[in-house]
ROTOR-303839 format. One record per residue (C-alpha): z, y negated, x; residue in three letters. Coordinates in steps of 0.05 Angstrom, whole numbers, padded with zeros to 5 digits, always signed. Example, Ala and Ser with C-alpha at 12.3 -4.5 7.8 and 13.67 -1.06 7.14 Angstrom:
<atoms>
+00156+00090+00246ALA/+00143+00021+00273SER/
</atoms>
This chain:
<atoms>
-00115+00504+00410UNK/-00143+00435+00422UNK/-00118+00371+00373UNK/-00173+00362+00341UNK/-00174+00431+00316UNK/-00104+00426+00289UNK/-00104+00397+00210UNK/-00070+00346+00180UNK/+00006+00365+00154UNK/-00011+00431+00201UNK/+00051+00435+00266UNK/+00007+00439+00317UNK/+00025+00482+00371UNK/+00047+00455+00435UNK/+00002+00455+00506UNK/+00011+00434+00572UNK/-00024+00367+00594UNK/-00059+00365+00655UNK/-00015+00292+00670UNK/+00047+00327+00677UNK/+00087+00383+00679UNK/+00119+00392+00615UNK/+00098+00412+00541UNK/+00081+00372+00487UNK/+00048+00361+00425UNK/-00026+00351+00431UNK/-00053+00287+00407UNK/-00088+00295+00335UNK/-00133+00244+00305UNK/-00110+00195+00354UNK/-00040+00197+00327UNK/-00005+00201+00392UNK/-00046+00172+00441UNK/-00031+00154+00517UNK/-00016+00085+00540UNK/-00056+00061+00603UNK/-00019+00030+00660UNK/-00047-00035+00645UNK/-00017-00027+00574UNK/+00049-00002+00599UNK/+00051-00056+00646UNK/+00042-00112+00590UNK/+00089-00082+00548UNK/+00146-00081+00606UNK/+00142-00153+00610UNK/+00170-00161+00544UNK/+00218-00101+00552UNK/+00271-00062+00603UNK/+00279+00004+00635UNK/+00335+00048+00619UNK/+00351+00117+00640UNK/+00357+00171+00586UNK/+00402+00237+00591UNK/+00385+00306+00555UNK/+00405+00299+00477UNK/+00413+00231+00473UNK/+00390+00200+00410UNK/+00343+00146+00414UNK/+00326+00141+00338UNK/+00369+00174+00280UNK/+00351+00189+00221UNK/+00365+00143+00157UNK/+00386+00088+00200UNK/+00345+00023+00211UNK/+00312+00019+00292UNK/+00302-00047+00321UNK/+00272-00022+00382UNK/+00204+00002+00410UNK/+00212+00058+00458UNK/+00154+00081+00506UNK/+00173+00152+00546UNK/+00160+00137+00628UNK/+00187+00196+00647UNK/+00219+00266+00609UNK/+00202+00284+00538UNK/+00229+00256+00473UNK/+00229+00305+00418UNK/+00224+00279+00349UNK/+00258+00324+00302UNK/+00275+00320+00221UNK/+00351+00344+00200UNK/+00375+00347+00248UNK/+00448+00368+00267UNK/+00441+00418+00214UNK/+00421+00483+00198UNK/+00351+00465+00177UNK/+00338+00431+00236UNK/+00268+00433+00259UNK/+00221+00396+00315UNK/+00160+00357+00288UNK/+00122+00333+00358UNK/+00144+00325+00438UNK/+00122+00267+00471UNK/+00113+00254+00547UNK/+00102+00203+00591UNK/+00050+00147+00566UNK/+00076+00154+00500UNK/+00110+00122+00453UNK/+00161+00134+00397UNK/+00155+00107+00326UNK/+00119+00102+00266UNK/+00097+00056+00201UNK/+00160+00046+00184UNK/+00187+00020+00249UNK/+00135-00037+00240UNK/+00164-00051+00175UNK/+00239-00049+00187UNK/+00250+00013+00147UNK/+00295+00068+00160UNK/+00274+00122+00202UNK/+00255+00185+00171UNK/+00269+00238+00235UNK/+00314+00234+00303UNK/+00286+00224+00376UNK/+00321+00260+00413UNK/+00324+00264+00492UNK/+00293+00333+00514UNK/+00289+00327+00591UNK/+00315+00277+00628UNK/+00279+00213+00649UNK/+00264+00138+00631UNK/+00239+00095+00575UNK/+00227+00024+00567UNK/+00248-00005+00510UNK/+00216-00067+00475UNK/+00255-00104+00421UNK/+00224-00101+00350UNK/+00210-00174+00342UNK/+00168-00174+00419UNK/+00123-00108+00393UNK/+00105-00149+00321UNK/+00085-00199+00371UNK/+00046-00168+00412UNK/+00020-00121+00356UNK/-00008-00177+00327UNK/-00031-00222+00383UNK/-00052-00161+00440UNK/-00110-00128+00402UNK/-00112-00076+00468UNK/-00041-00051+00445UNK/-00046-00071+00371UNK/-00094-00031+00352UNK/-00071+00037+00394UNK/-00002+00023+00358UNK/-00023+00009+00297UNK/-00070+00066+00285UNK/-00020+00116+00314UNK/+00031+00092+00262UNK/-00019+00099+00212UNK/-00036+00163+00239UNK/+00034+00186+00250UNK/+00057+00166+00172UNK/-00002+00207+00139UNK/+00026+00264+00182UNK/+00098+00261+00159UNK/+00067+00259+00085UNK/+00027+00321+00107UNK/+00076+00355+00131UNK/+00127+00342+00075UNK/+00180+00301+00112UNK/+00240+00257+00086UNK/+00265+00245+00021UNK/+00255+00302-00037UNK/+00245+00287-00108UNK/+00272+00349-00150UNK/+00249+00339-00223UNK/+00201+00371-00277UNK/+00128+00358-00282UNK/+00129+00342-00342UNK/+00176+00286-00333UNK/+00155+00218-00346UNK/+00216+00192-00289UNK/+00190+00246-00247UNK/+00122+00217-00241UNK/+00145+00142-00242UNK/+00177+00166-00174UNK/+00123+00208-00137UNK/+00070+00153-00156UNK/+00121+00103-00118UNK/+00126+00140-00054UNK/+00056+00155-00055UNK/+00029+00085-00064UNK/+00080+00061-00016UNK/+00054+00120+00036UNK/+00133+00141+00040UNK/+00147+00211+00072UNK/+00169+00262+00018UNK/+00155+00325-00017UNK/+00168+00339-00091UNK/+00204+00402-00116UNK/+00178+00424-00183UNK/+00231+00437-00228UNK/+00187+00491-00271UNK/+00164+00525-00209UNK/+00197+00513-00145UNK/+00251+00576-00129UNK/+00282+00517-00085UNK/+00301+00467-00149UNK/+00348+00514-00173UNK/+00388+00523-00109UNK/+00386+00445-00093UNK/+00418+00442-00162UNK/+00466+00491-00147UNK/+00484+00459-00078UNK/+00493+00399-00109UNK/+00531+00413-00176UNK/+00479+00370-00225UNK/+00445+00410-00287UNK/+00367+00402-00299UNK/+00383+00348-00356UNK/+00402+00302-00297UNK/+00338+00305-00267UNK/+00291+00275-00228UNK/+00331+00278-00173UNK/+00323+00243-00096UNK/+00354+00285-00036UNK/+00353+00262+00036UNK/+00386+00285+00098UNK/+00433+00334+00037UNK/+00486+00271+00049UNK/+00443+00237-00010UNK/+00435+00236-00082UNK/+00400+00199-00129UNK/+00405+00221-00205UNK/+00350+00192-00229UNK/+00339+00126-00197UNK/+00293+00063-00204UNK/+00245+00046-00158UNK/+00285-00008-00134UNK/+00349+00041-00115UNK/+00291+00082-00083UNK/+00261+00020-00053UNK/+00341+00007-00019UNK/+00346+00077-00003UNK/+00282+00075+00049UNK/+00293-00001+00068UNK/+00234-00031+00039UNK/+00241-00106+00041UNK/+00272-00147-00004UNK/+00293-00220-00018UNK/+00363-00241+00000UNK/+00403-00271-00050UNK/+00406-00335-00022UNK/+00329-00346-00013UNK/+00294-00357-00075UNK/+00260-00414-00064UNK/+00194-00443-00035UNK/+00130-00476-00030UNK/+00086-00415-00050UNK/+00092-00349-00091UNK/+00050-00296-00094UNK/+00046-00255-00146UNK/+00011-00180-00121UNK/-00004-00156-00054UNK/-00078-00132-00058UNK/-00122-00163-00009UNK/-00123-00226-00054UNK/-00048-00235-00055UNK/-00045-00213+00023UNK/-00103-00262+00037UNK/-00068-00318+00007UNK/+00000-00304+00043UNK/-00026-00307+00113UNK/-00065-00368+00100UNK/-00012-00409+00067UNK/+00040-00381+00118UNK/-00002-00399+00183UNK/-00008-00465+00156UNK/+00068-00477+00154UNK/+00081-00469+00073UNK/+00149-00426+00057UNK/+00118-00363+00025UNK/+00142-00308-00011UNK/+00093-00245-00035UNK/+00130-00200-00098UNK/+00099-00135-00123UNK/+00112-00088-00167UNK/+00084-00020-00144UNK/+00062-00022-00071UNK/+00021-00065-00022UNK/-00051-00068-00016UNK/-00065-00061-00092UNK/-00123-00018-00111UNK/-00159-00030-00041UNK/-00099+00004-00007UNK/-00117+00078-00038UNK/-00189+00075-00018UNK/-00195+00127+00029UNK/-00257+00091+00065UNK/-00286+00023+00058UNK/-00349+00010+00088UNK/-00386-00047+00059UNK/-00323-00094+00095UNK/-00355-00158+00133UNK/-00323-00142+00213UNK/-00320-00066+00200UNK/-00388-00029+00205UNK/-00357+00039+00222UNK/-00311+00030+00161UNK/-00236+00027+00146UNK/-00188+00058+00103UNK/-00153+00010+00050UNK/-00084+00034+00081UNK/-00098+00006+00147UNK/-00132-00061+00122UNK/-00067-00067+00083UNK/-00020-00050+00141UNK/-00056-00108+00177UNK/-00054-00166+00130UNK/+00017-00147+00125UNK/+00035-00153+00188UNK/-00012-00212+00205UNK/+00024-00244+00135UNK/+00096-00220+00169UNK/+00082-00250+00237UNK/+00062-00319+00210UNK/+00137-00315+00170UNK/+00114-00288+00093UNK/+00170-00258+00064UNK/+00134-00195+00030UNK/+00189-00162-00033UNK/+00180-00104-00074UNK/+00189-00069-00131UNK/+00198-00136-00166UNK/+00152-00128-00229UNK/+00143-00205-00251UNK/+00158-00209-00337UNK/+00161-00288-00343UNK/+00139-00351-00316UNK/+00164-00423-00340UNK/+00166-00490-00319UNK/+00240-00506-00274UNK/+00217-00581-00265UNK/+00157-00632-00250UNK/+00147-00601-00187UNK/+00174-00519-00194UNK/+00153-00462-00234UNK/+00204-00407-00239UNK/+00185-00329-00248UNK/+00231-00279-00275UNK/+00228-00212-00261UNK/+00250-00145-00292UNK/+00314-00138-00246UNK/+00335-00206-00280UNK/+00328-00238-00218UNK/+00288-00314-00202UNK/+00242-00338-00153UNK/+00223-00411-00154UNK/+00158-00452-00121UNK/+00123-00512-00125UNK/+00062-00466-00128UNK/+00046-00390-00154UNK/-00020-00356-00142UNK/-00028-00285-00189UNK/-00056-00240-00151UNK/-00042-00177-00198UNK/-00109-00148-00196UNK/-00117-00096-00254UNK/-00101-00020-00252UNK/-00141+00029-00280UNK/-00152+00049-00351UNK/-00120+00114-00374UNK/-00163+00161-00395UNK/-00157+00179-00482UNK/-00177+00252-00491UNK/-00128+00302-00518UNK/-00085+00348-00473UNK/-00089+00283-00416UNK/-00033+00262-00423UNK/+00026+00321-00403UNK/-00016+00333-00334UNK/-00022+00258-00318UNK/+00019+00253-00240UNK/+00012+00331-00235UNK/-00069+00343-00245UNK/-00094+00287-00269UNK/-00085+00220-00221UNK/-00117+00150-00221UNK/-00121+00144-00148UNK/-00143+00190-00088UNK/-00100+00193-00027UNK/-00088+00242+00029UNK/-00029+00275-00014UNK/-00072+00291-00080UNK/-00133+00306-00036UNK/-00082+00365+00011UNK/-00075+00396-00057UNK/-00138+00406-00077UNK/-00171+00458-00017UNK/-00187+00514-00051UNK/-00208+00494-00119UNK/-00260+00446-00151UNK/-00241+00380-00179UNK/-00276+00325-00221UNK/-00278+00261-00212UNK/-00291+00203-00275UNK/-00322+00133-00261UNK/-00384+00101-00232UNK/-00365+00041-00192UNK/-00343+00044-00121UNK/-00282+00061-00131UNK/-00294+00130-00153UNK/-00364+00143-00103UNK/-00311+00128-00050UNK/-00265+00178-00078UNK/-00321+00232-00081UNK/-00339+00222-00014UNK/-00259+00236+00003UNK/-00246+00288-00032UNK/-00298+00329-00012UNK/-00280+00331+00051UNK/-00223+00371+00021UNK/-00252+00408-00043UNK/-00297+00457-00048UNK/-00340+00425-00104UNK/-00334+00347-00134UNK/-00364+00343-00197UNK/-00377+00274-00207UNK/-00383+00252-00292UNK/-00414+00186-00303UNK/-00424+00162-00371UNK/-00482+00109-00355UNK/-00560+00138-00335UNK/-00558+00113-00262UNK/-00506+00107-00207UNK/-00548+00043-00182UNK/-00518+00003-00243UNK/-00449-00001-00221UNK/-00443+00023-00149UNK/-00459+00004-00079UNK/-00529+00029-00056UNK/-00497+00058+00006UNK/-00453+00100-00028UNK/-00510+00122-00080UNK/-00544+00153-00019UNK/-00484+00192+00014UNK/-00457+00216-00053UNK/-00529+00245-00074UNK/-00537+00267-00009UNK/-00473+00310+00000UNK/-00476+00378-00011UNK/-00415+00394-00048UNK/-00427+00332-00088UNK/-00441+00345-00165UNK/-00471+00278-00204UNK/-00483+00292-00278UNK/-00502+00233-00318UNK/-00495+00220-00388UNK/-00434+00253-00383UNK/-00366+00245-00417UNK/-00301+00281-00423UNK/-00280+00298-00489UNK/-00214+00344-00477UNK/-00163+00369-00415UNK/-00146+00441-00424UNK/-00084+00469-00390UNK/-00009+00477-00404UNK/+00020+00465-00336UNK/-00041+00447-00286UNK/-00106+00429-00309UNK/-00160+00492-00316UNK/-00218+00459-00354UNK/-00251+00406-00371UNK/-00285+00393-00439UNK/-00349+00349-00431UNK/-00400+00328-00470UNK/-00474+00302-00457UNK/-00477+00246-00492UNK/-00552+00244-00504UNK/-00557+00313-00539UNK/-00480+00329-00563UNK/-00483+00383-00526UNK/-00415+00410-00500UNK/-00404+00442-00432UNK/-00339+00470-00396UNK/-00321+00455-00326UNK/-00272+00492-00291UNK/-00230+00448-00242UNK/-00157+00447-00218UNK/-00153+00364-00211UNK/-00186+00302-00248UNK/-00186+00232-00220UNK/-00200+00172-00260UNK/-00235+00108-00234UNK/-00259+00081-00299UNK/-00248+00001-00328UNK/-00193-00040-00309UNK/-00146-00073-00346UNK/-00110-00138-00322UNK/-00027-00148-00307UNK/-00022-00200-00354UNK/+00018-00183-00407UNK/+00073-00231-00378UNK/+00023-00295-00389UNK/+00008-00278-00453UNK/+00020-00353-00490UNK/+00036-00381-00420UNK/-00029-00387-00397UNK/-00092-00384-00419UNK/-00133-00316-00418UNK/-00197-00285-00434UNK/-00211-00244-00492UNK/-00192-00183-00443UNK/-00140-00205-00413UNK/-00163-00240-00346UNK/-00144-00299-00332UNK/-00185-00366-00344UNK/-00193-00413-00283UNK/-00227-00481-00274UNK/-00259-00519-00337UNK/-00251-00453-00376UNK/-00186-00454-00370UNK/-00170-00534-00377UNK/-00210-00525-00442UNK/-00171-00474-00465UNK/-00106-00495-00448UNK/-00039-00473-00476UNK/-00006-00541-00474UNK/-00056-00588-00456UNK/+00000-00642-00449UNK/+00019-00615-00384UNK/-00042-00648-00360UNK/-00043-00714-00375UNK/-00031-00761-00324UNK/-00047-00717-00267UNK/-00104-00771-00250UNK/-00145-00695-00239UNK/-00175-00637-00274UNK/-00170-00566-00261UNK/-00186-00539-00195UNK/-00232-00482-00184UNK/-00175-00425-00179UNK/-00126-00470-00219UNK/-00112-00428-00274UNK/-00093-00474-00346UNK/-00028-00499-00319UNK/-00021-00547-00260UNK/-00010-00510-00193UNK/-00009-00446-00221UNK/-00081-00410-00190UNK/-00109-00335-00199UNK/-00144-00294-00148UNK/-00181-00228-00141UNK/-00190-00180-00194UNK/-00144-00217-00238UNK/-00187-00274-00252UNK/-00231-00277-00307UNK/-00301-00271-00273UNK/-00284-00246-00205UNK/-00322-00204-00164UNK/-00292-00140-00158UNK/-00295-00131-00085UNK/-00248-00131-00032UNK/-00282-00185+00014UNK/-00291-00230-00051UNK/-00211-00229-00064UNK/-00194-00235-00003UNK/-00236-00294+00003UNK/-00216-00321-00065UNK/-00136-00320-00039UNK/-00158-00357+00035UNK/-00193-00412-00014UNK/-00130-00420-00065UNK/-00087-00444-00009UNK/-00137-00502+00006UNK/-00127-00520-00070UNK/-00055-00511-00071UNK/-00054-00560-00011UNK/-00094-00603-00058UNK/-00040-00603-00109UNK/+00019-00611-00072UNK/-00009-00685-00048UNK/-00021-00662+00027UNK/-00059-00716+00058UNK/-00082-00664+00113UNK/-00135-00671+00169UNK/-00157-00607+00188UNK/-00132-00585+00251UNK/-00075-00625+00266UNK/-00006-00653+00234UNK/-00016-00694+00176UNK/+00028-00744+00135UNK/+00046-00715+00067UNK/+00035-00760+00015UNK/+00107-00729-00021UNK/+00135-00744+00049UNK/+00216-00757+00045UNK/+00222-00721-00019UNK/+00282-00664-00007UNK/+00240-00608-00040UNK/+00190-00602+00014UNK/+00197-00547+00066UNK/+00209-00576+00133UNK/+00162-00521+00159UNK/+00097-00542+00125UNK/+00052-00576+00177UNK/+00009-00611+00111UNK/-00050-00575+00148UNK/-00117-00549+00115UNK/-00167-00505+00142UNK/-00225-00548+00166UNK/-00281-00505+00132UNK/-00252-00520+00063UNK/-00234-00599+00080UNK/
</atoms>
């Protein structure tokens, strides 16, 4: 059986290579490619050699790795549980290869145990060397990067790490699985209604079904319920220390807006922080496939544009935080705004960009609302899409969004019935994606379409629509419905802080001067509003957040590059682009000694 034959979340089995003499897992989707020499060679001059005995462990489980290991000789198995009864192999790797995946590039916690299988040598590479030459080697960055990518949708697949135990119908339960999903974490959900497992985990572990949702990893442990934040801890996603809650810049949201602005104000030497609440990447990160990208003609997926601007935000120093959901935002003094958060926790900055984007209305028909997280989702990603194989689904919206989704999920489905409530799919979508979603053959488009009821008591079996030309009603029978319809903005926090549109967005430039909350703040500022300034002084919105954005991934990411330039602008930076300026708040003890007072010489 050759890789490519093998499907995602599928243990493929092993076969013998024709490079050596051992067995290992074949390489699927690229996930677990071979280095070159020349690659091997570049990496050992940031590395050493060290010999490696059967069963010694190169990687455990649930702890933190700090090193990149490449296999020069032997095999490394990589196995989950292990030490105990359930112990199981996921993949073998041989010489050329390398061990790690997403999370190594992130500092999480491991979620499996490499294990020495036959005897031989690795070279190891400190974690801090492979960020570096992830990010500056595009030879080795993209191999590694893609294979991490690769490697993390497999562990999803294949139902690795952490378990959440807890009922469908729970409102904690979903609050949970949409956090490990959007954050792409390894895990597998145990349906309390359904699962014959749930009630011997509960057993095992002496809690009652009122104590639910549960989180189990490694059976060591146990969650009752947690917030994302304990989850967050659990897996080692990155937070702020204590001690370091101060800067130049803030970011509020880590779409490509918010990511955008982080690796443009960090490469030009400003202390910056990013804070989200739910995940990185934003809305862009669930895409399954963006093509209409400037630099990527074949397409990318929005979780490997997001894994990028991390780590290019990471290697110029950002400091990226999350779940911190941001509920306030005040003035400290002249110079710093302070924003609050739900934990009760403070970040100041002389500047803060918002950079919240806007999440997806709900949908408002009866019967939605108990198979919302179980049936019904508002974003399409490799771990809805494995569910939905045998049976039709349906899919609401008419922007790009959801014609990307179609296109996804029916490379899983059987039928995608696509319901669009306009006359055209020209009016809101990208002509590109128009052709390939008339085109495709599983593809359902009906126009003038709306849906009027969910029918199902514990998955979703139909779907009520309506036409609404004629009033005539029709019944479609699907197993999952995903909704890409309006957005609403994150902005419930500004409310009376700073000036918004009649929806919500917020108001930048002369809009927003004009319609200023306190209008005293900006008297003697010898300036008016900048362009991305939202209504108070050094406070700026970006992407889909801004009232009158374009809602399109190169346009926020755009928007974010151009915000530093005016945040420059308001911290007094005399700059000349391209070199070390003098700052014109030079000697003041409030500026960061890293900030080089630079600005990009296209926006000078």
């Amino acid at each position: 059986m050759s890789g490519d034959q093998s499907l995602p979340g599928e243990e493929p089995v092993p076969e013998k290579t024709d490079e050596a003499a051992f067995w290992e897992t074949p390489d699927i989707y690229g996930a677990y490619p071979r280095l070159t020499e020349d690659q091997i060679a570049r990496l050992a001059e940031h590395g050493q050699r060290r010999t490696m005995a059967p069963n010694d462990v190169l990687i455990r489980e649930g702890e933190r790795c700090e090193t990149f290991f490449v296999v020069l000789s032997g095999t490394v198995a990589v196995v989950e549980d292990y030490g105990t009864p359930e112990e199981h192999v996921l993949r073998v790797h041989g010489p050329g290869r390398f061990i790690g995946e997403l999370g190594l590039l992130h500092g999480q916690v491991a979620f499996y145990t490499a294990v020495v299988r036959e005897p031989g040598e690795v070279l190891v590479v400190s974690l801090d060397q492979l960020r570096h030459l992830v990010s500056q080697d595009s030879s080795i960055g993209d191999v590694v990067l893609r294979a991490c990518l690769g490697r993390r949708a497999l562990l999803v697949g294949q139902g690795a790490g952490f378990r959440i135990v807890g009922s469908r119908y729970s409102p904690d339960t979903r609050r949970l699985r949409e956090f490990a999903v959007r954050n792409r974490l390894p895990h597998r959900w145990i349906d309390l209604e359904t699962d014959e497992e749930a009630e011997e985990l509960l057993r095992r572990f002496g809690v009652g079904p009122e104590e639910t949702p549960l989180v189990i990893w490694r059976d060591t442990t146990l969650l009752r319920n947690p917030s994302n934040a304990e989850l967050a801890r659990l897996i080692g996603l990155s937070s702020i220390p204590a001690g370091n809650r101060h800067g130049d810049v803030l970011i509020v949201g880590s779409g490509p807006a918010g990511l955008a602005a982080a690796v443009y104000a960090a490469s030009e030497g400003l202390s910056t922080t990013v804070v989200e609440a739910m995940a990185t990447g934003g809305q862009a990160g669930t895409s399954s496939r963006i093509e209409n990208l400037l630099g990527f003609p074949s397409g990318i997926s929005g979780a490997e544009l997001t894994e990028r601007a991390v780590l290019q935000a990471d290697k110029f120093g950002a400091r990226i935080s999350l779940p911190l959901e941001a509920t306030g935002l005040h003035a400290k003094d002249e110079d710093h705004y302070v924003v609050a958060f739900a934990d009760g926790s403070e970040i100041a900055a002389r500047a803060v960009i918002l950079a919240m984007g806007a999440r997806y209305r709900r949908l408002q028909v009866p019967g939605i609302e108990r198979l919302e997280g179980t049936s019904v989702h508002y974003s399409a990603t490799v771990y809805e899409a494995q569910q939905c194989r045998t049976d039709p689904v349906a899919v609401v919206g008419g922007g790009n969004s959801a014609g990307q989704a179609v296109l996804f999920l029916a490379g899983y489905a059987p039928k995608v019935h696509l319901l669009v409530r306009g006359a055209s799919l020209e009016a809101n979508m990208s002509r590109y994606l128009v052709d390939q979603v008339e085109r495709h053959p599983r593809v359902e488009v009906m126009l003038h379409t709306e849906v009027t009821e969910v029918i199902g008591r514990e998955v979703l079996e139909e779907l009520d629509v309506v036409d609404n030309r004629t009033g005539g009603h029709r019944r479609l029978a699907v197993r999952s419905l995903f909704v890409f319809t309006g957005a609403d903005p994150h902005t419930e926090w500004l409310a009376g802080i700073i000036a918004l549109d009649s929806r919500g967005f917020v108001l930048t430039g002369p809009e927003a001067q004009e319609a200023c909350v306190y209008p005293e703040v900006w008297h003697g500022r010898g300036r008016s509003c900048m362009t991305l300034e939202a209504s108070l002084p050094g406070v700026f919105a970006v992407g889909d957040v801004r009232s009158g954005s374009v809602k399109r991934v190169a346009s926020a990411a755009g928007e974010g590059a151009m915000a530093i330039h005016f945040v420059h602008r308001h911290l007094g930076h005399s700059a000349v682009p391209g070199t070390t300026g003098t700052s014109a708040v030079a000697g003041r003890s409030d500026v960061s000694p890293r900030i080089r007072h630079k600005e990009s010489a296209w926006l000078a």
